[in-house]
C-alpha positions as CSV (number, residue, x, y, z in Angstrom):
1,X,-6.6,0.6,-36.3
2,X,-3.9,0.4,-39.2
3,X,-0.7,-0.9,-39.0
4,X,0.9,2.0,-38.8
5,X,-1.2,3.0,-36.0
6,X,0.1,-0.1,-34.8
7,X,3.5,0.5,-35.3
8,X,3.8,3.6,-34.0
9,X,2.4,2.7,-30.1
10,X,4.3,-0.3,-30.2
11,X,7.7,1.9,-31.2
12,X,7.0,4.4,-28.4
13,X,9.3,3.5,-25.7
14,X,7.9,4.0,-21.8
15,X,9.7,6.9,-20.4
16,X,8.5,6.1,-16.8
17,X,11.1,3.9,-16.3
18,X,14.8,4.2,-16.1
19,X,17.2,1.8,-17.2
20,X,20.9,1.0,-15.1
21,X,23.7,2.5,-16.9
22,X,25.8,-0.9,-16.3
23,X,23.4,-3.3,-17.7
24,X,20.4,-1.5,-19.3
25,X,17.8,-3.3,-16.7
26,X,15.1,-1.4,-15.7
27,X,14.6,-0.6,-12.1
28,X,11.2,-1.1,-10.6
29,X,9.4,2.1,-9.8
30,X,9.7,3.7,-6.4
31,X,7.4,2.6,-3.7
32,X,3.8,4.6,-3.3
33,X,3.5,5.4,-0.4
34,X,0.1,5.1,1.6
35,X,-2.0,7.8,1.4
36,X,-4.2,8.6,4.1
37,X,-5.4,12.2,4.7
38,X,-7.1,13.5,8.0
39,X,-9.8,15.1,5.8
40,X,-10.7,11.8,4.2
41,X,-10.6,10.0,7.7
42,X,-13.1,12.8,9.2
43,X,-15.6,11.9,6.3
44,X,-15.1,8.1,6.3
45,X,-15.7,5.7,8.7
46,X,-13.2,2.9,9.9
47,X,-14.5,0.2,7.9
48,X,-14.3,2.5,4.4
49,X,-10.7,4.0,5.3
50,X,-9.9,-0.1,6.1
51,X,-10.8,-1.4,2.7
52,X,-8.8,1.9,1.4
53,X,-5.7,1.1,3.0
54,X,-6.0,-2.5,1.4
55,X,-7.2,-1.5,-1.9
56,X,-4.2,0.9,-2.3
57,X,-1.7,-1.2,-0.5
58,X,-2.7,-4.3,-2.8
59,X,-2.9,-1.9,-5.9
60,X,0.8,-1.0,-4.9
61,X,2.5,-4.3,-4.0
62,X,1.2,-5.7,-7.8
63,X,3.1,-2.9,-9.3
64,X,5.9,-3.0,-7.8
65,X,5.5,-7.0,-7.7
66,X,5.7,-6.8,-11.7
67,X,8.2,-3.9,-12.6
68,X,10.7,-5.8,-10.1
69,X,9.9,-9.1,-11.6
70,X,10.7,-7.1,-15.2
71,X,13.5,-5.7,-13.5
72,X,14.9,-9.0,-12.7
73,X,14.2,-10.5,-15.8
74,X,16.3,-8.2,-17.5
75,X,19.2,-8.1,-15.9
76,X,22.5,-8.4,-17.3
77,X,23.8,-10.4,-14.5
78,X,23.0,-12.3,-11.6
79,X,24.2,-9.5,-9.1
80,X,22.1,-6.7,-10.2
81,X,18.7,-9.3,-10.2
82,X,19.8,-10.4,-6.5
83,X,19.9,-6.7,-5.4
84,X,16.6,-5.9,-6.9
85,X,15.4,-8.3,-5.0
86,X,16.5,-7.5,-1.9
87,X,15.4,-3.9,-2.6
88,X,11.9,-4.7,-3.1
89,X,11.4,-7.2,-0.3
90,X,12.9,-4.5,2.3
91,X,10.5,-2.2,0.5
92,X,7.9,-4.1,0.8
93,X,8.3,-5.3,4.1
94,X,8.4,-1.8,5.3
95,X,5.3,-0.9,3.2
96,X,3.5,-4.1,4.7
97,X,4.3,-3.1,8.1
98,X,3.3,0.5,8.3
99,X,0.0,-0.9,6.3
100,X,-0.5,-2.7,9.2
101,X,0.0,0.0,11.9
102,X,-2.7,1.5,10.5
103,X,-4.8,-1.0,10.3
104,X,-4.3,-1.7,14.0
105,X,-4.8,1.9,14.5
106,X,-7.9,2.1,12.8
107,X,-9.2,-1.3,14.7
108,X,-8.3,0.2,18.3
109,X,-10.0,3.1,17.1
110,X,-13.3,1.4,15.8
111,X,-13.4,-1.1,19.3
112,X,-13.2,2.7,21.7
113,X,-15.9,4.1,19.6
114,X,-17.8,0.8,19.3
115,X,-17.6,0.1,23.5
116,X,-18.0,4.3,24.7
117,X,-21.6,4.1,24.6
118,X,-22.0,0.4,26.3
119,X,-19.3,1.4,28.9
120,X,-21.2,4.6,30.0
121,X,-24.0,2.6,30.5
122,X,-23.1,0.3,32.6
123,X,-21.2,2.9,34.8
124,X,-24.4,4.8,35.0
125,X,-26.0,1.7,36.1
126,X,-24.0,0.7,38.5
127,X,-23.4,4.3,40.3
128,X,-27.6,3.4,40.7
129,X,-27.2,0.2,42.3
130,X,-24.9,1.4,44.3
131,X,-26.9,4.8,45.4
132,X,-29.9,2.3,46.2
């Protein structure tokens, strides 16, 4: 690279984020929300839609983890750093909570298929006993 290859990515300004008009902070990107499709759940099974959920949800808590922590940092004043704060723990929070929804979803989901088989056994088993 040459310097003035150099100079020229380190001049270009991110236009992803937006700055406050009051104190020229940037605010943290919005939330991602979890993606999960019912396509992509007929394909996978539990355990590869699981790490999914995780992988994304991780993925998306570190962003939003470090534009917030930006954010904060430059902030003009103590207010505006407190709100961000705020903002991103609610988001988060909420985030966190419908992650694990799903999760339980997907669990209770797993533990029915997982038991059908073994149940409908033993049913069948005992309606013999009890025909003997």
């Amino acid at each position: 690279m040459t310097e003035a290859t150099t100079k020229k990515r380190a001049a270009k300004p991110k236009a992803s984020r937006k700055t406050t008009a009051k104190t020229g902070a940037r605010k943290p990107k919005a939330a991602k929300a979890t993606k999960t499709s019912k396509t992509a759940k007929a394909v996978k099974n539990p355990f590869e839609q699981a790490s999914g959920l995780i992988v994304e949800l991780t993925r998306t808590n570190f962003d939003e983890t470090v534009d917030t922590a930006r954010a904060v940092l430059t902030a003009k004043d103590l207010r505006l750093a407190v709100e961000l704060q705020n903002d991103f723990v609610r988001a988060a929070v909420k985030r966190n909570v419908e992650a694990a929804r799903e999760l339980n979803g997907l669990a209770v989901n797993l533990v029915r298929e997982t038991v059908t088989p073994y149940t409908d056994r033993v049913t069948s088993a005992f309606e013999k006993l009890r025909a003997a």
